[in-house]
N, C-alpha and C positions, 0 to 999 in steps of 0.2 A: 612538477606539481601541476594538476590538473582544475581548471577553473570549473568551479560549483555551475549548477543549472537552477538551483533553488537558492533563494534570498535567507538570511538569518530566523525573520519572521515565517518563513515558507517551512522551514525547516522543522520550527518549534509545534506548528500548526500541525503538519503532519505526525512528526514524532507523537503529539500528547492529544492525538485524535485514537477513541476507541474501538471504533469501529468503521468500515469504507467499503464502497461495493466495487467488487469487479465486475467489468465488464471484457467475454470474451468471445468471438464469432461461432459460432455453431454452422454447422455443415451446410445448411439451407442458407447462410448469409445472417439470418438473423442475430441479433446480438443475445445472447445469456447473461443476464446478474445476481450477481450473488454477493448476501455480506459478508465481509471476512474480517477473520481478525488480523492483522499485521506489523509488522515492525517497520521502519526505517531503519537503518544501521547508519553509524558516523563515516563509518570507514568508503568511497566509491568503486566501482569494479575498475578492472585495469584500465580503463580510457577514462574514469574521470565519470562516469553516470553515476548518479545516484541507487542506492539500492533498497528491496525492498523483499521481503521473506512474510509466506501465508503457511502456514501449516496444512495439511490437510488432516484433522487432528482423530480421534478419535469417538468425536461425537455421533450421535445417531446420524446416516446419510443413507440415500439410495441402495448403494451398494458397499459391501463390508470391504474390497479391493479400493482402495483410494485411487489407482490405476483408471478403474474404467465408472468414474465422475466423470460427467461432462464439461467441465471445462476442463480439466486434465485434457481431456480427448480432442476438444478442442485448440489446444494449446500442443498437440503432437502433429495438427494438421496446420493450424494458422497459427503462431508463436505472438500475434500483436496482443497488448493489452491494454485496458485502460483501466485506471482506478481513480473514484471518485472521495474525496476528502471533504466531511461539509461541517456547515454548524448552523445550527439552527437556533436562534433566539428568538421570544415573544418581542427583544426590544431587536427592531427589523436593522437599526445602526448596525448590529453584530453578525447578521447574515452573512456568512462566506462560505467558497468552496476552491480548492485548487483540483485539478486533473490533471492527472499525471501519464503519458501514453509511454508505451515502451515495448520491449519485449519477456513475454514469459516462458520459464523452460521448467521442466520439473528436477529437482534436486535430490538426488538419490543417499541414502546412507549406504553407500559403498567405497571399497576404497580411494579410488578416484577422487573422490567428492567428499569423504570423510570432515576432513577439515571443516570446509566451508559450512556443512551440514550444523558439525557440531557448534558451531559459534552462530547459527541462525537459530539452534534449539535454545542455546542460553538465549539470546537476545532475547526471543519469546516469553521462556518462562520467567526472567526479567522484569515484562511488563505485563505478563498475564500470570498473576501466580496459582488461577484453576489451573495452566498446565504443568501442573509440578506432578501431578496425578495422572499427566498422559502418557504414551509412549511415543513421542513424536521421534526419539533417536532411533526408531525401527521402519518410519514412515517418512514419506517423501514428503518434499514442500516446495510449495513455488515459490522462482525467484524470480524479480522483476528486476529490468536493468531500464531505469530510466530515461527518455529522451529529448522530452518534449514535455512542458508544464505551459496551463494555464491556468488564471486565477479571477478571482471575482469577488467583491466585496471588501471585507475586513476579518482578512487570515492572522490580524494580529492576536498573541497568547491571548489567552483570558486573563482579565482582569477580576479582582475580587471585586463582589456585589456592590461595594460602597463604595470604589472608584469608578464603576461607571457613568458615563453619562447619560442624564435623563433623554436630552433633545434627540429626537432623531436626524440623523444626517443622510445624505444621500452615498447609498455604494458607489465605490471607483468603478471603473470601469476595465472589462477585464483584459489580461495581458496574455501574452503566450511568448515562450522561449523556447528555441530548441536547440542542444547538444549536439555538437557536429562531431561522431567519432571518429 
């Protein structure tokens, strides 16, 4: 059995977060981001990282090749990734984010990879049910293998409106772990 890299609370934060920006290197060094939509899966890759699946879906984008997007492109020359997980509240107590760094590769619908692919399309459509109307089983999608988290604030679930509390308190202070494959 392989020991987690994200906490119970870390988990739930990310899982039942709607949206998070990637970030990936571009050829010039600079960094690219982009929001995406994505999943966390329960299950970890064979060493015990956490996983994480973006579609590249079929909405309007640059180019109709999901192939040659730039972070794809980016992520065929520099595989590192990071993605950012946040929340925003008017009440500042609830301000959090964790970041997540790791590696990305593109996930093919092909034999090979078939499997894996098909069980990142359900998780999606899962929690996004617009893609019940996509073709994501014919399009690739990136997968993240976790390694490394940091966090900041109060990553705990949300609370309903009437158990929060009014007072403001001050953010922790943020942590970082990293997975040793």
């Amino acid at each position: 059995m392989h020991e987690t890299i994200l906490t119970g609370p870390e988990h739930a934060f990310i899982a039942g977060a709607r949206r998070a920006v990637l970030a990936t290197i571009r050829p010039d060094g600079e960094p690219r981001l982009v929001p995406i939509c994505f999943v966390l899966v329960d299950e970890p890759d064979d060493v015990g990282r956490p996983l994480i699946y973006s579609p590249l879906d079929d909405k309007r984008k640059r180019s109709a090749d999901p192939r040659q997007l730039g972070r794809v492109q980016d992520l065929l020359v520099l595989p590192s990734v990071t993605l950012l997980v946040d929340r925003w509240s008017e009440d500042w107590a609830r301000l959090g984010w964790i970041r997540l760094s790791g590696r990305g590769q593109l996930l093919e619908p092909e034999p090979r990879e078939v499997a894996e692919h098909g069980l990142a399309v359900a998780a999606l459509r899962a929690k996004y049910p617009q893609y019940l109307g996509h073709a994501l089983e014919a399009r690739p999608i990136i997968r993240m293998s976790i390694d490394k988290v940091q966090r900041w604030g109060d990553v705990a679930p949300e609370a309903p409106a009437a158990a929060r509390p009014r007072a403001a308190k001050p953010a922790a202070a943020a942590t970082a772990r990293t997975k040793k494959p």
